[in-house]
C-alpha positions as a printed Julia matrix, in Angstrom:
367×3 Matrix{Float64}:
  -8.7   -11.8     1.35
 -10.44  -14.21    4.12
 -11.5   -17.24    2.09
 -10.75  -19.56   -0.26
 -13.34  -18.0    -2.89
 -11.5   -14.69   -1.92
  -8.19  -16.09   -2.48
  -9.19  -17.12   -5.44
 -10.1   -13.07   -6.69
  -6.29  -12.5    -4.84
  -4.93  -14.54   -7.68
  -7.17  -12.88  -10.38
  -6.01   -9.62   -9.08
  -2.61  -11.2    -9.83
  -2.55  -11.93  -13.13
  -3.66   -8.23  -13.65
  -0.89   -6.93  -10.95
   2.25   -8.46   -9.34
   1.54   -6.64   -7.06
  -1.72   -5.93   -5.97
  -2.03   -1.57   -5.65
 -12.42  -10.52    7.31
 -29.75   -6.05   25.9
 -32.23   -8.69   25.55
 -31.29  -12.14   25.7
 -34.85  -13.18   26.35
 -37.04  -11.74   23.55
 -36.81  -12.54   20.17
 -36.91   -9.0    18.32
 -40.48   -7.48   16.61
 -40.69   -3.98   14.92
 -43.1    -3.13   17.81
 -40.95   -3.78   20.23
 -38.44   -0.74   21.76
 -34.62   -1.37   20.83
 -31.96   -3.7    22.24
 -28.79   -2.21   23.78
 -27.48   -2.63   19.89
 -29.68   -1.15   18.13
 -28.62   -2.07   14.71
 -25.49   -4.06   12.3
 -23.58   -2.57    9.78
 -22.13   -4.47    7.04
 -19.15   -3.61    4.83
 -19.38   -4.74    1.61
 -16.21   -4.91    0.15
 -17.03   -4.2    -3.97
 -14.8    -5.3    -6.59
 -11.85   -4.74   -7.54
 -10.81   -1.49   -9.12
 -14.38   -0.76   -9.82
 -14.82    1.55   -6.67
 -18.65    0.49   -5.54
 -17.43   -0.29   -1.84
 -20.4     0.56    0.39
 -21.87    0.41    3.83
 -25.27   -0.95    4.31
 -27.03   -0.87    7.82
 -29.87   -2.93    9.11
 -32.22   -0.95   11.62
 -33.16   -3.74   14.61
 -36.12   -1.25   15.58
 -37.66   -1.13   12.3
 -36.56   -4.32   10.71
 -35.12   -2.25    7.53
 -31.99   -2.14    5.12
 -30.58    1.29    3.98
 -28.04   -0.31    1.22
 -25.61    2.72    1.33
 -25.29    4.78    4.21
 -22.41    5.97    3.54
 -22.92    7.08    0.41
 -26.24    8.99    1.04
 -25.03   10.28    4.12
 -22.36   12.2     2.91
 -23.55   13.69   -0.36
 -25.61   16.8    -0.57
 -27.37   14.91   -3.26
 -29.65   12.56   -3.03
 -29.3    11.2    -6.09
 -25.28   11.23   -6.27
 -24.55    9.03   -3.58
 -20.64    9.49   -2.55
 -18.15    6.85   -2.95
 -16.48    4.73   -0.4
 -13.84    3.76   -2.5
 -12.06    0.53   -4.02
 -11.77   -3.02   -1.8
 -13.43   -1.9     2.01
 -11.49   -4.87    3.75
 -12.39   -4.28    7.41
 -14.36   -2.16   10.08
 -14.57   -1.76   13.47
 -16.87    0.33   16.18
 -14.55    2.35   19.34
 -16.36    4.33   21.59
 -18.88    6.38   19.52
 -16.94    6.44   15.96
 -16.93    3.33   13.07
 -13.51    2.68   11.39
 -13.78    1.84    8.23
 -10.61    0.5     6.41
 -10.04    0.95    2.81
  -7.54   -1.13    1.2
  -6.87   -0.15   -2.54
  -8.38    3.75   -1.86
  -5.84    3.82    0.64
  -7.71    5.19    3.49
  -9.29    5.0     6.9
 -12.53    6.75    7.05
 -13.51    7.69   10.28
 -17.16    7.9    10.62
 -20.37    9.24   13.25
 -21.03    5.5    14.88
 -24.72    7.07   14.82
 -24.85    8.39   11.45
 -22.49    6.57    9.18
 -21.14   10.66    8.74
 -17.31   11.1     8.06
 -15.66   12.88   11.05
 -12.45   12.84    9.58
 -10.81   10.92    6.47
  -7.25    9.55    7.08
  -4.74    8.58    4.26
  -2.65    5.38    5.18
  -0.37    3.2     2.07
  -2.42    0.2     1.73
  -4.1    -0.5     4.83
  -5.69   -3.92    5.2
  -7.39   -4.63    8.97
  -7.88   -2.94   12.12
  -8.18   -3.58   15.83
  -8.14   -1.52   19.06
  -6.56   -1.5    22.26
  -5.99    1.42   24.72
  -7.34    3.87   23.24
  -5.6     3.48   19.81
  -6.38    1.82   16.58
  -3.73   -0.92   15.44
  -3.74   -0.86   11.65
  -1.83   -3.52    9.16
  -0.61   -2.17    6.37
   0.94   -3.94    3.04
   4.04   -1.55    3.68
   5.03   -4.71    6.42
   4.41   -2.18    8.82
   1.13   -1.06   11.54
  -0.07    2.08   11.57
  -0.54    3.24   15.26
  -4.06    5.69   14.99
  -4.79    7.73   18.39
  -8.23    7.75   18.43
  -8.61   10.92   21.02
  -6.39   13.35   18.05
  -7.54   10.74   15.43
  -3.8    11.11   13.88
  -1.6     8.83   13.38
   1.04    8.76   16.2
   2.91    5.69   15.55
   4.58    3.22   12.82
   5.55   -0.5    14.18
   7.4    -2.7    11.56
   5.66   -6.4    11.18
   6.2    -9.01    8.85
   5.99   -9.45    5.22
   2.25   -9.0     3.69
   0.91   -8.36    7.36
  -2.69   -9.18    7.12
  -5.55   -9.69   10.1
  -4.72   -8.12   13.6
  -6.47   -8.94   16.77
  -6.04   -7.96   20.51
  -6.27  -10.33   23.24
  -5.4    -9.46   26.83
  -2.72   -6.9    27.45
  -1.35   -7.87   23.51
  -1.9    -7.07   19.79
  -1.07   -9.98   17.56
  -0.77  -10.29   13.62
  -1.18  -12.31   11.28
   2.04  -12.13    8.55
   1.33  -13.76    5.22
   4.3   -12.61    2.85
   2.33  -13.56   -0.39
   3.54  -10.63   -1.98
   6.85  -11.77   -2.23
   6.39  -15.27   -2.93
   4.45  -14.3    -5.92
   7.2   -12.97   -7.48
   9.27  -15.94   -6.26
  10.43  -15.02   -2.6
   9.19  -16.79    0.4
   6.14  -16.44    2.51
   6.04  -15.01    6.26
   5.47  -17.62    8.21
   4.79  -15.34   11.67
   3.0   -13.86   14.14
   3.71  -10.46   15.45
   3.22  -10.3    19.0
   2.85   -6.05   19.65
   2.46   -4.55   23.24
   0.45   -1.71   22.4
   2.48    0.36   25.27
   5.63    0.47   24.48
   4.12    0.34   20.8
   7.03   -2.1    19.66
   7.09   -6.06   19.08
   7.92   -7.56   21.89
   8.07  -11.31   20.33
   7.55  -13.45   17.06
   5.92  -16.36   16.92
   6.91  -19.43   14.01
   3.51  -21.04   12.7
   3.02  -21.59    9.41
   3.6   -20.17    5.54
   0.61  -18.35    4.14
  -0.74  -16.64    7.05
  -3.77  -14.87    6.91
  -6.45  -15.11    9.39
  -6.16  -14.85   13.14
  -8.8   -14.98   16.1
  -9.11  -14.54   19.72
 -11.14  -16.68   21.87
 -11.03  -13.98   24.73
  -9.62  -17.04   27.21
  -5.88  -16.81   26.6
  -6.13  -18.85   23.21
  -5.31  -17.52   19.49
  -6.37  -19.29   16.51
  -4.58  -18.31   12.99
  -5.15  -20.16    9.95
  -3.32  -20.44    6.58
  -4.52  -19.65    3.27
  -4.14  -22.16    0.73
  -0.71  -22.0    -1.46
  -1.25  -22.69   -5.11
   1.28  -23.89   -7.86
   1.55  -20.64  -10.04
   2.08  -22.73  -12.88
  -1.47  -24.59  -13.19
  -3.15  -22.76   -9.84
  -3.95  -25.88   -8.46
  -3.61  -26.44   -4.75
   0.12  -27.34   -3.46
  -0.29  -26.75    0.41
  -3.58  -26.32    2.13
  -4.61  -24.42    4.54
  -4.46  -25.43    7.88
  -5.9   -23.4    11.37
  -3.34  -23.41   14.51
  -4.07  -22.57   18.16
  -1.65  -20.67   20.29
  -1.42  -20.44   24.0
  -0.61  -16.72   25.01
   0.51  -17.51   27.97
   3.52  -19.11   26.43
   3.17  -17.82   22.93
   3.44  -21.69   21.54
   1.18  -23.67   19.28
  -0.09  -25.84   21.22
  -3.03  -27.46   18.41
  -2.8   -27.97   14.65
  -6.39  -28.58   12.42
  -6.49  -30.72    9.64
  -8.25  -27.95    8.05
  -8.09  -24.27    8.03
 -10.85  -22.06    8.98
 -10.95  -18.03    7.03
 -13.8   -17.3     9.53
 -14.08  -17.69   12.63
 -16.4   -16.12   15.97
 -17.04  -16.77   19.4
 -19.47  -17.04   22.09
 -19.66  -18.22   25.32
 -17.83  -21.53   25.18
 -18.45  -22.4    21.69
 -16.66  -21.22   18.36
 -18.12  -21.1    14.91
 -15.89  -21.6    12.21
 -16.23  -21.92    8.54
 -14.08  -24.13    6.27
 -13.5   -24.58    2.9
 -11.69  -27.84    3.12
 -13.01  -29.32    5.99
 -15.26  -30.89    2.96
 -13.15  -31.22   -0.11
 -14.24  -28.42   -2.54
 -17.25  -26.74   -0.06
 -18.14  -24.29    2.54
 -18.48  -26.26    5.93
 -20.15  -24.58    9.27
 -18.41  -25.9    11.76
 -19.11  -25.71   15.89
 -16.84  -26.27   18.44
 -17.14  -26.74   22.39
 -14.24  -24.54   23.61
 -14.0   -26.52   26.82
 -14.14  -30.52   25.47
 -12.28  -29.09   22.5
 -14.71  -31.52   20.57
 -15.94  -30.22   16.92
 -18.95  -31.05   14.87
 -20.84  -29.66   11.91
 -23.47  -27.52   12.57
 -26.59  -27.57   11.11
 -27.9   -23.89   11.83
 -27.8   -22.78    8.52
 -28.96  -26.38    7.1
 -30.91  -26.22    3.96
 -29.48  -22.56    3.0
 -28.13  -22.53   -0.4
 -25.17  -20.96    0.21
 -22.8   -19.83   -2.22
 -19.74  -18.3    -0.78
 -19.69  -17.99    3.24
 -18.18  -14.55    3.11
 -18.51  -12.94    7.06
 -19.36  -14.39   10.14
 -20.0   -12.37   13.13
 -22.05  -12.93   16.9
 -24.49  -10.48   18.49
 -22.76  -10.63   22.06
 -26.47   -9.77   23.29
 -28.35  -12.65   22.36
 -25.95  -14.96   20.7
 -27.78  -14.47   17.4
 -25.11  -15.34   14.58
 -24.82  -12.89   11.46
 -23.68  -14.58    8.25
 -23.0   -13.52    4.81
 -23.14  -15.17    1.24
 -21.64  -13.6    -2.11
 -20.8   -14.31   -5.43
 -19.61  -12.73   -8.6
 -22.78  -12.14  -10.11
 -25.17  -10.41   -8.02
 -25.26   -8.38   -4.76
 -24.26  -10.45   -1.65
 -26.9   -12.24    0.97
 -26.89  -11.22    4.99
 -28.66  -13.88    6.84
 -29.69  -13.9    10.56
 -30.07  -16.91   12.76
 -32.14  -16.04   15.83
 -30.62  -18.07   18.61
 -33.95  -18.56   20.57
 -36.29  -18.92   17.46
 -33.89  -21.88   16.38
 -34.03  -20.43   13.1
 -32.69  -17.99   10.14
 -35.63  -15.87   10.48
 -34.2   -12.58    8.58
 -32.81  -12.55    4.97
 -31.53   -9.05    3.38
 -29.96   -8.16   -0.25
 -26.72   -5.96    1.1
 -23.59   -5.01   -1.3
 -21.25   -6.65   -3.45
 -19.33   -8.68   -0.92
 -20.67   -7.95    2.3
 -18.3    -9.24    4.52
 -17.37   -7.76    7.72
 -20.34   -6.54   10.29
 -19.91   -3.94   13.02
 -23.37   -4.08   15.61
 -24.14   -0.42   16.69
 -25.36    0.48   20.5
């Protein structure tokens, strides 16, 4: 789960189950106009839980429009039968010319046409949970405290590396793989958390090192300039579910695999480009989303007004068009189908709005 709202559903889930079974640069875009280098976003909306309504919805740059569920329409013979993704879609991810699409409870990786949203082939992995790529492989987490090791050229799975407890997000930077280990499974039913990062060289396919940072963690992010940042979710009492440690985001030098920076706050998203990073907050502000930007090279940190005078209810993904530098952001809730929002770097402005799926959360832009 990548926010506090989401943590929140975690400890629903909870109650239910101990254990529960993230190119132009010139032109602003018109329909008119002939297609960027990406021609398009996909967004994963993750559903709710156990009611199996996971989807993929893609947004056409060319002609401006929203098909809500590609997936499903794609790969039914029927029209009118749409076929199901399956139960929590955590995370996605676009390597060469196929999309990755990780889901959690359904216990799957479908692997799809990048052009299509068509299933090439549909892989069964024990609770996956994120996914990231390096040489030619896919690096998957898995609740099993393990990663699954998926060659993409066989598109099998060749490889299984133990982790840490309740391994979570995974992201490569430089010649390394490095997750994020959360152990909230066991401290739920009164063990400790992880405290770790797994530091994975994705040659030898082993981890080469373990890096101490914090209880509780969750998220993790690469800067692409030797830095990591990994934040902690927030630790509640499970007697009242009030708030007993907060989260808190953490840099880490890979050149020396140290943290080198500690937040007063934590950050459950978090993107990058150029020499700024945009982060989002709950508890930068007590009891509210906060878009943050930071300047990568004074290191100073403000909050940004890009999205200012939004309603927004639940900041939910948070991605960068490495094009143009336009920033994709999406808003859910419990009662209706999530908000993507575009904010068109040059226009100064959130200049498209769509209706996507229940929880859109993670977006993958096509070429």
């Amino acid at each position: 789960m990548k926010i506090n709202f989401n943590i929140s559903r975690l400890a629903a889930f909870v109650l239910l189950s101990a254990f529960l079974t993230s190119c132009s640069k010139d032109k602003p875009f018109t329909p008119d106009e002939q297609s960027d280098p990406i021609s398009g976003v996909y967004v994963l909306n993750e559903g709710d839980f156990q009611a199996n309504n996971a989807s993929l919805s893609y947004i056409d740059f060319l002609t401006g429009n929203i098909t809500l569920d590609i997936y499903g329409t794609a790969n039914s013979s029927d029209p009118t039968k749409p076929k199901a993704l399956g139960d929590i879609a955590n995370d996605m991810g676009i390597y060469g010319s196929l999309l990755y699409v990780v889901v959690n409870e359904s216990n799957k990786i479908e692997i799809l046409n990048a052009s299509n949203a068509k299933i090439v082939k549909t892989i069964n992995v024990d609770q996956p949970r994120n996914i990231a790529f390096h040489s030619g492989k896919a690096f998957i987490t898995s609740y099993k405290n393990d990663v699954f090791v998926l060659d993409t050229l066989s598109k099998t799975v060749v490889a299984e590396i133990a982790v840490g407890r309740t391994p979570e997000r995974i992201v490569a930077s430089g010649n390394k793989l490095y997750v994020a280990n959360a152990g909230w499974a066991d401290a739920i039913t009164g063990g400790e958390y992880d405290n770790t990062v797994s530091v994975i060289d994705p040659v030898s396919l082993k981890v080469e090192t373990t890096i101490t940072v914090a209880d509780n963690i969750d998220n993790i992010f690469a800067d692409g300039k030797d830095k990591i940042y990994v934040s902690s979710a927030d630790i509640y009492n499970t007697i009242d579910w009030t708030i007993a440690v907060p989260s808190r985001l953490y840099r880490i030098d890979t050149k020396t695999n140290k943290v080198d920076k500690t937040y007063e706050f934590g950050a459950h998203l978090m993107t990058f480009y150029e020499d700024k990073a945009y982060l989002v907050s709950s508890n930068y502000k007590a009891d509210k989303d906060t878009f943050l930007e930071m300047d990568l090279t004074t290191e100073t940190l403000k909050e940004s007004d890009i999205f200012k005078g939004i309603e927004l209810n639940h900041i939910y993904g948070l991605a960068i068009d490495s094009d143009n530098g336009n920033i994709w952001l999406s808003d859910a809730n419990y009662s209706e189908l999530g908000k993507v929002r575009r904010y068109n770097k040059k226009l100064n402005k959130v200049d498209l709005t769509y209706t996507a799926g229940a929880f859109p959360s993670v977006f993958a832009f096509k070429r």
